[in-house]
VOPATI-862933 format. One line per field, with one value per residue (C-alpha): residue in one letter; x, y, z. Coordinates in nm, 4 decimals. Example, Ala and Ser with C-alpha at 12.3 -4.5 7.8 and 13.67 -1.06 7.14 Angstrom:
VOPATI-862933
rest c(A | S);
px c(1.2300 | 1.3670);
py c(-0.4500 | -0.1060);
pz c(0.7800 | 0.7140);
//
This chain:
VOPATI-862933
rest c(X | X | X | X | X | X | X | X | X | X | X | X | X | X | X | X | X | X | X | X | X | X | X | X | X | X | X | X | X | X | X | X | X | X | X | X | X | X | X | X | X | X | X | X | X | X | X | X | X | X | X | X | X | X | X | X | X | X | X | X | X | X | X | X | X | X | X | X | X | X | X | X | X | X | X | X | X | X | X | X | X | X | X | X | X | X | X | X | X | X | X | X | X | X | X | X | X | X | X | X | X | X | X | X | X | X | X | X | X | X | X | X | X | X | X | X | X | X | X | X | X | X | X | X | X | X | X | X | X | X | X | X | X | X | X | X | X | X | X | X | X | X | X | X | X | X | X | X | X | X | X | X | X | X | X | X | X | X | X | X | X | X | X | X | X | X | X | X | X | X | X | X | X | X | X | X | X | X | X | X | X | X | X | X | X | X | X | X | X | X | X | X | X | X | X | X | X | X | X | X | X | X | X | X | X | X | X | X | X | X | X | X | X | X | X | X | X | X | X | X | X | X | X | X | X | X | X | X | X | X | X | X | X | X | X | X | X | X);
px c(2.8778 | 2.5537 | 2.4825 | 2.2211 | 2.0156 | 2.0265 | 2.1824 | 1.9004 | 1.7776 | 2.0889 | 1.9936 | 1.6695 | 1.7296 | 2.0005 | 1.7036 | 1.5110 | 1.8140 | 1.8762 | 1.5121 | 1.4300 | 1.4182 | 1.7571 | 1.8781 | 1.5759 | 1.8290 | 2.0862 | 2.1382 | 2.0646 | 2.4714 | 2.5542 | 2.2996 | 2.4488 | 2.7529 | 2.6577 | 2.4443 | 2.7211 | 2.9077 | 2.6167 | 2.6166 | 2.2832 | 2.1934 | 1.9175 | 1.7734 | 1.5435 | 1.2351 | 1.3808 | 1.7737 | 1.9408 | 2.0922 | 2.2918 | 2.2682 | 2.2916 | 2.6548 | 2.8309 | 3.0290 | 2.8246 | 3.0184 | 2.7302 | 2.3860 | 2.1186 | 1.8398 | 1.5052 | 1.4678 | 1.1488 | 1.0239 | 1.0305 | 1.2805 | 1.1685 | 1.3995 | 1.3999 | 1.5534 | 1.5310 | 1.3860 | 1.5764 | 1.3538 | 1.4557 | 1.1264 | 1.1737 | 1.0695 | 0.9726 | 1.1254 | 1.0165 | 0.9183 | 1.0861 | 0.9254 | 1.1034 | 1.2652 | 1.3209 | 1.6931 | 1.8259 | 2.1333 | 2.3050 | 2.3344 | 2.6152 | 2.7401 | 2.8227 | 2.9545 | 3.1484 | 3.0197 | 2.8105 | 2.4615 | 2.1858 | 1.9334 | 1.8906 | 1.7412 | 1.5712 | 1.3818 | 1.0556 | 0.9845 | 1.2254 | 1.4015 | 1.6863 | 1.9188 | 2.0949 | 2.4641 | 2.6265 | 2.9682 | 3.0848 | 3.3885 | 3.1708 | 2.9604 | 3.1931 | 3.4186 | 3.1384 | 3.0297 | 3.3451 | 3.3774 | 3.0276 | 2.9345 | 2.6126 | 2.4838 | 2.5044 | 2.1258 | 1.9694 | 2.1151 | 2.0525 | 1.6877 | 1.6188 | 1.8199 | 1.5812 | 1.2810 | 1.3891 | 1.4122 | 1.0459 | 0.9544 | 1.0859 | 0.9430 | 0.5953 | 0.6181 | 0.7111 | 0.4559 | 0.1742 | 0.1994 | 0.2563 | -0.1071 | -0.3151 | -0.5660 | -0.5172 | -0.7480 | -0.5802 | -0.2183 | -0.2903 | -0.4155 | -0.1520 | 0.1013 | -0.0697 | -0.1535 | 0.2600 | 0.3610 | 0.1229 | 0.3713 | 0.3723 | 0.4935 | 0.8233 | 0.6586 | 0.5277 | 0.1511 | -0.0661 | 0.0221 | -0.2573 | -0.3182 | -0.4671 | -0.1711 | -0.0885 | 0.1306 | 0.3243 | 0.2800 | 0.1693 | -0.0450 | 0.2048 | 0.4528 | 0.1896 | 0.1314 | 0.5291 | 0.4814 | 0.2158 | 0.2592 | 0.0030 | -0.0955 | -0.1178 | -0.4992 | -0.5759 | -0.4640 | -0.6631 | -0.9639 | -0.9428 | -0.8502 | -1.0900 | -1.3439 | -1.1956 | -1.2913 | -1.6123 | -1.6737 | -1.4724 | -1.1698 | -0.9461 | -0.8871 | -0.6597 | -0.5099 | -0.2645 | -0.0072 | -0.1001 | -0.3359 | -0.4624 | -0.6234 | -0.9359 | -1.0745 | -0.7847 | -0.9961 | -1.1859 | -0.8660 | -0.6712 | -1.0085 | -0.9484 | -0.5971 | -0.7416 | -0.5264 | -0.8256);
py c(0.4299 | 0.5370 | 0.5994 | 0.8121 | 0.8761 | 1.0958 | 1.0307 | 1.0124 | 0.7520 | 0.5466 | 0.5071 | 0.4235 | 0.1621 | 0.0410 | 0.0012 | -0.1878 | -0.4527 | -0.5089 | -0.6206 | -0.8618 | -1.1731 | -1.2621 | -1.1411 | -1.1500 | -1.4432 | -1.2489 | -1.0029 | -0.6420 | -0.6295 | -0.8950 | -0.6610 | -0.3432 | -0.5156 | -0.6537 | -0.3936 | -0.0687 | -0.2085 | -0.2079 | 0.0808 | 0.1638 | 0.2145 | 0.3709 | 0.2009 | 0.3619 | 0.1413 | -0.0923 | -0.0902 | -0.3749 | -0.4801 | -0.7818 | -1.0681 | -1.4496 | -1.5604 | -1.2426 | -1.2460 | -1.3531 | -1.0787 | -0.9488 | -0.9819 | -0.7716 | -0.6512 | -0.4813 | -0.1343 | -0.0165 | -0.0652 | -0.3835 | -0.6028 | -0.8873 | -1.2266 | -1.3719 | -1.6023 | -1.6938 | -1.9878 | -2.1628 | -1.9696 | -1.6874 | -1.5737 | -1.4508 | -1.5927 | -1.4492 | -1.6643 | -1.4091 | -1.0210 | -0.9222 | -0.6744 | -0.4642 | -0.6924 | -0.9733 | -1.0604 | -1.2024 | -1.2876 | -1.4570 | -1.8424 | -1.6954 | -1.4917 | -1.8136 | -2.0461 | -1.7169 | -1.8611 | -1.6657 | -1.5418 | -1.7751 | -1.5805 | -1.1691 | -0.9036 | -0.6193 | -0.3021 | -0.3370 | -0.0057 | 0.2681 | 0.1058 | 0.1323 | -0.1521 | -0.2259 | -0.4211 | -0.6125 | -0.7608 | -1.1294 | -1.0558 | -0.8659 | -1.1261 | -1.4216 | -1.2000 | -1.1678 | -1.4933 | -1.6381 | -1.4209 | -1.5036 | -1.8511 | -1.9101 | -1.6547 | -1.9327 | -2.0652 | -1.7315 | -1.7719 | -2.1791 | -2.0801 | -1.8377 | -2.1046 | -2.3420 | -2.1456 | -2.0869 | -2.4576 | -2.4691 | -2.2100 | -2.3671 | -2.7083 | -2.6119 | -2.4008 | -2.7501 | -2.9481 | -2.6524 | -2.6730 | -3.0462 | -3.1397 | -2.8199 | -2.7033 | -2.3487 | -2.1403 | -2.2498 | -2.2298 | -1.8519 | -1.7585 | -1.8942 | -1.7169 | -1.3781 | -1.3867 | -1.4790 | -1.2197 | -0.9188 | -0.7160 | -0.7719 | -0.5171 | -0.6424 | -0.7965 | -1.0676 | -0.9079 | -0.8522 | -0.4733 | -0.2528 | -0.0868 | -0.2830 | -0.4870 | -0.4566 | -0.7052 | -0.5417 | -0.8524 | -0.9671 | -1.2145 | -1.4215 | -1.3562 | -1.4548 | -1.7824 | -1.8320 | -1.8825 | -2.0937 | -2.3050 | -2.2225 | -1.9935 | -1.6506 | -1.7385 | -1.9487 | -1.7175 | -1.4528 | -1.5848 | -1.6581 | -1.3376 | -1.1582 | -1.4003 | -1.2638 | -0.9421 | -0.9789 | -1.1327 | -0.8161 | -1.0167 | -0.8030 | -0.5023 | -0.5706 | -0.2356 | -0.3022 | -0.4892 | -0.4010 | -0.6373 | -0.4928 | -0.7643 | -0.6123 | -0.9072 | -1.1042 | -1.3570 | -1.4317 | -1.5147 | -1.6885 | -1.9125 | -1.9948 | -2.1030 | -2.3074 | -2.0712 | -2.0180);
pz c(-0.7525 | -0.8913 | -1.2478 | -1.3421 | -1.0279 | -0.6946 | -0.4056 | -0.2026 | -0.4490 | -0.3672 | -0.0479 | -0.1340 | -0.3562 | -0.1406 | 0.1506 | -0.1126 | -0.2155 | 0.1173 | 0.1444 | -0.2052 | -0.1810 | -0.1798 | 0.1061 | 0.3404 | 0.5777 | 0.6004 | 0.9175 | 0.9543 | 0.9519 | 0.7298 | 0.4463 | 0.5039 | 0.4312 | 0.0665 | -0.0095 | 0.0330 | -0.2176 | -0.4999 | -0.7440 | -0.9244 | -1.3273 | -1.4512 | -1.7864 | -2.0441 | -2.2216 | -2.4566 | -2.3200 | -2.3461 | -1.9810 | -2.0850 | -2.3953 | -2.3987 | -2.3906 | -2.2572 | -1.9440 | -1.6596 | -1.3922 | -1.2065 | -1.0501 | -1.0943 | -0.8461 | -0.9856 | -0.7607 | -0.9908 | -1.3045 | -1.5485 | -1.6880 | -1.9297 | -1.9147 | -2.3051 | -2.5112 | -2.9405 | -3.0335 | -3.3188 | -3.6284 | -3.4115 | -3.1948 | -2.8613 | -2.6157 | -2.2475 | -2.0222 | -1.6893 | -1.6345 | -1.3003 | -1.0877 | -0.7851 | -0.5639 | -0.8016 | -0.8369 | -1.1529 | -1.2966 | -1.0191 | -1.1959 | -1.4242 | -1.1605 | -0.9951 | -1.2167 | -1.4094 | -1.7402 | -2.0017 | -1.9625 | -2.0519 | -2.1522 | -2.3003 | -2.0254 | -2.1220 | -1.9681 | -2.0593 | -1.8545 | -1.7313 | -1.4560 | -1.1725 | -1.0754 | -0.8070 | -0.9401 | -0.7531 | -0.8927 | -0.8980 | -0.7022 | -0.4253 | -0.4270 | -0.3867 | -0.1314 | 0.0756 | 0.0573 | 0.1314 | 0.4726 | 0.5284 | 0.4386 | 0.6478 | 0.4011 | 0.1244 | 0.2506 | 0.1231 | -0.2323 | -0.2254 | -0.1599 | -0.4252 | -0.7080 | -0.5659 | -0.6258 | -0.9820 | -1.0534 | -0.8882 | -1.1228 | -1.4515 | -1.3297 | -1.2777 | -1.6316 | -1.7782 | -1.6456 | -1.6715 | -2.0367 | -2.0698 | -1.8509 | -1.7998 | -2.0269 | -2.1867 | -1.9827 | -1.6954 | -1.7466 | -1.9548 | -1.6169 | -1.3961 | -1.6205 | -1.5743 | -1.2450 | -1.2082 | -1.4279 | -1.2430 | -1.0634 | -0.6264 | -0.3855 | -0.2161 | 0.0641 | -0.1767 | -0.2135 | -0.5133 | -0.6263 | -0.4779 | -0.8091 | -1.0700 | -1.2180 | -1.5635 | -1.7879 | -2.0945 | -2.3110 | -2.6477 | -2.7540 | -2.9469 | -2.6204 | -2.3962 | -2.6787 | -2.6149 | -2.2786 | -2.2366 | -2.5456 | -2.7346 | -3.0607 | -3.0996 | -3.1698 | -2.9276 | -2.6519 | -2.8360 | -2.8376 | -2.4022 | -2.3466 | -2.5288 | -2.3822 | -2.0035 | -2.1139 | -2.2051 | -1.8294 | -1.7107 | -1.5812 | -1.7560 | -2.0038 | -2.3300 | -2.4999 | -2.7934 | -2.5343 | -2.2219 | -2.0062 | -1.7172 | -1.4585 | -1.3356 | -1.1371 | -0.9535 | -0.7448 | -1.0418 | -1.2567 | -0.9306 | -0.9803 | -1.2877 | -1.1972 | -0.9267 | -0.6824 | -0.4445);
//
C-alpha cells in the first residue's frame, strides 16, 4: 500500500529499505520478503508521524528527507533526542515490546517512509529467526549512541562535544558516507544547547566563532558545514 507517492517510487523506496541499516544481514530473499509487505507515506514539513505514549504498532524507515526524534523536558522544552536521515530506521524498541512510544517524531523536511507493521515484523521474525542478529545489532548501536551522548556531556569540553553532535547529525548517503553536498543541519541554537548540555549562549558564541574560521555557515536555523575535516578535528575524529 502506498500513500501518497508513485508506483515507481514504491519500488524505489522499497530498494532503499531493503538496503538501511537494518536489514543489511539479512539475504537477498529473506529482504524481498520483509520489504513487500511495507507500504510508504509521504509527510509534509512539520507533520507529526507519531507522539510519546501512543501505540507502539510499527517501525519506521527514512526513504528521503528528515525526521527529528524529540522529547519535553519537565518545564516543557523539546528536546532533540536524533535527526534521522535516509536509511535510518526508527521506531522499532516499541514495536517490540508493543508498549507506547517513547519519544515524539516529526518531519523536519518533506519526507517518505517506508512502514512496516508489528505483526509483519514479528511474523517474519518468527519464520525467520537468524534474522534476529540484524535487529540485536542496530538496538545495540542505539545504546552506544545514548551512552557516548551521556558521557560526551558529562567529560568533554563544549567545543568538542558541539562538534561531535554536528558532525553526527550531518546527513550520510546510505552507504554510511559523508553526503557529497555540503551537509546542512536544520537546528537551533537552543536545540543544538539541548543536546549538548549547554546554553543557548554558549553554543552561540562557538558557532559563530566556526564561522568566522569558515568551518561553517549559520542562516536563521540552518547550519551548513563547510569544512568537515576541520570540524571532525575538532571532535578529535581524525
Amino acid at each position: 500500500m502506498v500513500e501518497g507517492i508513485s508506483r515507481s517510487a514504491q519500488e524505489e523506496a522499497r530498494k532503499l529499505l531493503a538496503d538501511c541499516t537494518l536489514f543489511r544481514g539479512l539475504s537477498a530473499d529473506q529482504r524481498k520478503i520483509l520489504v513487500a509487505r511495507a507500504r510508504v507515506r509521504a509527510f509534509s514539513t512539520g507533520d507529526v508521524i507519531f507522539l510519546m505514549g501512543s501505540p507502539g504498532d510499527s517501525m519506521m524507515a527514512v526513504l528521503n528527507g528528515n525526521v527529528r526524534i524529540s522529547t519535553a523536558s519537565s518545564e516543557g522544552k523539546e528536546i532533540v533526542l536524533a535527526i534521522m536521515h535516509p536509511g535510518d530506521v526508527f521506531g522499532e524498541i516499541a514495536l517490540l515490546d508493543g508498549k507506547g512510544r517513547t519519544a515524539d517524531a516529526k518531519a523536519m523536511t518533506a519526507c517518505n517512509l517506508a512502514i512496516l507493521e508489528r505483526r509483519d515484523v514479528l511474523s517474519f521474525f518468527e519464520h525467520h529467526p537468524g534474522a534476529w542478529l540484524g535487529l540485536v545489532q542496530v538496538l545495540c548501536q542505539r545504546l552506544r549512541f545514548s551512552t557516548e551522548q551521556l558521557t560526551e556531556v558529562a567529560l568533554l569540553d563544549l567545543p568538542m562535544r558541539l562538534a561531535k553532535t554536528l558532525l553526527r547529525m550531518a546527513p550520510v548517503g546510505l552507504d554510511g558516507q559523508p553526503a557529497r553536498s555540503a551537509p546542512k543541519i536544520h537546528l537551533s541554537q537552543r536545540e543544538l544547547g539541548n543536546i549538548v548540555g549547554a546554553t543557548r549562549e554558549s553554543v552561540n558564541k562557538c558557532l559563530r566563532e566556526w564561522q568566522h574560521s569558515g568551518m561553517i555557515k549559520i542562516e536563521d536555523n540552518l547550519i551548513t558545514i563547510k569544512n568537515r575535516p576541520a570540524l571532525e578535528t575538532l571532535a578529535e575524529l581524525d
